[in-house]
N, C-alpha and C positions, 0 to 999 in steps of 0.2 A: 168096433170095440168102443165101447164109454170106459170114462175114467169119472172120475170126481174131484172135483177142485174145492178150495179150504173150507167154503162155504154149502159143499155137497151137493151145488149142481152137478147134473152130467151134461157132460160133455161128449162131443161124436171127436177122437183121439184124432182120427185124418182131418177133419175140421181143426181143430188145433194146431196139428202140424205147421198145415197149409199159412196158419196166420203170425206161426214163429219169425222170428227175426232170424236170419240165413245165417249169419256168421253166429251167433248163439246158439242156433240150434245144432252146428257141427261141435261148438263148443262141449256142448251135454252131450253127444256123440261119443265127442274122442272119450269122454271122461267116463260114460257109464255103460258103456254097451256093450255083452247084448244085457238088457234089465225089462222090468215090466213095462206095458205103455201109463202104468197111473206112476210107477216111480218116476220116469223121464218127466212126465209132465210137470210136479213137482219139483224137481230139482230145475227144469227148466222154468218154471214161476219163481223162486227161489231166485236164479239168477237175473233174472227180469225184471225182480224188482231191486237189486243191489246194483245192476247196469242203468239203467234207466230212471232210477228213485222216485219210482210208480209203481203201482199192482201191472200186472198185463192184466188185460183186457176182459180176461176168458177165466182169471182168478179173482174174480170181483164178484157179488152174491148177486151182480143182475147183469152177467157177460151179455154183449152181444157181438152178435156176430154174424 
């Protein structure tokens, strides 16, 4: 499954996953599930950058990964 980040790349969703922060990502767990895998991602870039006060990585217009 792709999703698309602010900048409208796609992204491979399991690739994402895989590169979340652990305790973050059960965060957006307990709070949204079950939701789509492009709303999690969002709402998980959303906390990513109010936790860390940085884009994550994969919400930047030239992620890598």
């Amino acid at each position: 499954m792709k999703v698309e980040n602010g900048y409208g790349v796609q992204i491979d969703f399991d690739v994402a996953v895989q590169m979340m922060d652990d305790e973050l990502r059960e965060q957006v767990h307990a709070h949204m599930a079950p939701c789509s895998e492009q709303a999690f991602f969002d709402e998980y870039a959303a906390r990513h950058a109010e936790k860390f006060d940085e884009a994550w990585v994969l919400d930047t217009a030239n992620p890598t990964f």
